[in-house]
N, C-alpha and C positions, 0 to 999 in steps of 0.2 A: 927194471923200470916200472912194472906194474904192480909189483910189490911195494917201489916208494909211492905211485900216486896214490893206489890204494891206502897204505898207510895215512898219506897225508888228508887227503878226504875223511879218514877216522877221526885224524886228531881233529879238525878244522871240525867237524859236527859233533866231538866229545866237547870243545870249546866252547862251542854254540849252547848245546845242553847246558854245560857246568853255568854260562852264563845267562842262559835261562833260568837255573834253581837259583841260583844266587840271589836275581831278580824276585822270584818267587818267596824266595828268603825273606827278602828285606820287608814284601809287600805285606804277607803272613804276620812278622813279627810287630808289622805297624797297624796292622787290624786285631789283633790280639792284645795290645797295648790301649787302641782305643776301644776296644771290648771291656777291659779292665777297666776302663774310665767312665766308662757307661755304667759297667755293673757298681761301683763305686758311688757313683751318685745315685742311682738306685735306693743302696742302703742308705744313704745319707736322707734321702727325700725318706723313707721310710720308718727311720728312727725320728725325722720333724713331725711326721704325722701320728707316731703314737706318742713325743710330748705332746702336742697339741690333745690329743684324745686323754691323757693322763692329767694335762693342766684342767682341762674342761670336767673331768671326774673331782679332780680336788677342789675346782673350784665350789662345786657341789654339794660337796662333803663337809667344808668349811661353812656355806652360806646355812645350810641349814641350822646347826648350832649357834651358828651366831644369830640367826634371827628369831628363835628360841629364848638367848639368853637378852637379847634385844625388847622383846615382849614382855619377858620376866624383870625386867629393870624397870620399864614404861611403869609396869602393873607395881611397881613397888614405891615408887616415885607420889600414889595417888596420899592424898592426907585421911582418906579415910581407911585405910589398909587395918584389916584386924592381923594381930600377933600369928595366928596362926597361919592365914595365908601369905605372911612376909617370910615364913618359915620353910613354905612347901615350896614358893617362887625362889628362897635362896639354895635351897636344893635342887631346882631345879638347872637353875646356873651353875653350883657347883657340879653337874652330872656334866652339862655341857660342856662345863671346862674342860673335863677329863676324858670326854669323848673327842673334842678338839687335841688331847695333851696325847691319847690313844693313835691317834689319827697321823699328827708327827710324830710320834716314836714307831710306829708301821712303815711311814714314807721314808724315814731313814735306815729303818732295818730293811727297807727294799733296795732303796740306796748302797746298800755297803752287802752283799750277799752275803752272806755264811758257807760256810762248809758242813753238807750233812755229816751228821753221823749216824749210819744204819746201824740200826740193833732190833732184836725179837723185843719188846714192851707189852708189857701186861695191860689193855685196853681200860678197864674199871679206872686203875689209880690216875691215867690221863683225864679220862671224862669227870672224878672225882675234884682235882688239881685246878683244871676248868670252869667247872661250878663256884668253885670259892670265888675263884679271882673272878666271877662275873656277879656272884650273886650281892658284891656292896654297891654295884652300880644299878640296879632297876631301881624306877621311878618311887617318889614318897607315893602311898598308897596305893599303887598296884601290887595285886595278887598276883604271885607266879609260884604255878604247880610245877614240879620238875621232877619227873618219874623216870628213875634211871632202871634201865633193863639190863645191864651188863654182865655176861658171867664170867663171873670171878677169874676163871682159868682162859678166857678169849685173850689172846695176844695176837700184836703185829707186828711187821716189820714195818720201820723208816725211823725218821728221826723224832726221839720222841719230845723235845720244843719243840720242833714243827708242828708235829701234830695236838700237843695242848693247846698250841696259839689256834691250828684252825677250829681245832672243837670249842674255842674259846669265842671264838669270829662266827660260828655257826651262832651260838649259845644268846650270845648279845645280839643277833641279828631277831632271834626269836624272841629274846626281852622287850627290844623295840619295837 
């Protein structure tokens, strides 16, 4: 006899237990679920706040050019415009243009990522490559010295469009 109650007082508080975790079960999986809904909107408020910070940078990037090319048109508009500075002002707009044209062809190549491809690159022929593609765009009549110090045999590793583009983005930032 004291072997069944005993028994049954086991089962009857193994019972209790089991139907305590169970409980415990259900309560876990529904705080963990609204854990997941919280970290969730997190990232979501997260990715609003760097469009916003991203829209507020381009909007930046745009105005400027265009208020440039804005002034360049005003100034070209007057009737007493000599030939030469209708020349320097439609250069100046064509830069803009292409700084505008630079500006979304960046936003979309940001848009659409790449896949690097790492390799050892020989550091001259990038910074060389660089210079071209930036030196038709400085301004009519500014001077730019550009003293490259590179030696020959200095190599790097990554991807070497990427890294023409950014020595290209250094390059033009210093033009401007």
């Amino acid at each position: 006899f004291l072997v069944c109650a005993t028994s049954v007082i086991l089962l009857q508080r193994f019972a209790a237990t089991a139907t305590g975790l169970a409980e415990q079960t259900v309560a876990l999986e529904a705080a963990t679920l609204a854990l997941e809904r919280t970290r969730q909107e997190q990232v979501r408020k997260g990715q609003l706040a760097a469009l916003g910070e991203l829209s507020a940078s381009v909007a930046h990037e745009v105005r400027n050019p265009l208020a440039i090319m804005k002034n360049a048109i005003s100034g070209m508009r007057r009737s007493t415009l000599e030939a030469g500075d209708r020349t320097t002002l439609l250069t100046i707009v064509f830069e803009e243009t292409d700084r505008l044209s630079r500006l979304v062809r960046d936003l979309l190549a940001f848009a659409r990522p790449r896949r690097e491809t790492l390799s050892t690159t020989q550091l001259r022929p990038l910074v060389e490559a660089a210079l071209a593609s930036v030196t038709g765009s400085k301004r009519a009549g500014a001077a730019v010295a550009i003293d490259v110090r590179v030696p020959n045999a200095l190599a790097v590793s990554g991807d070497p469009e990427l890294l023409r583009l950014a020595i290209s983005n250094v390059i033009e930032n210093a033009v401007h």
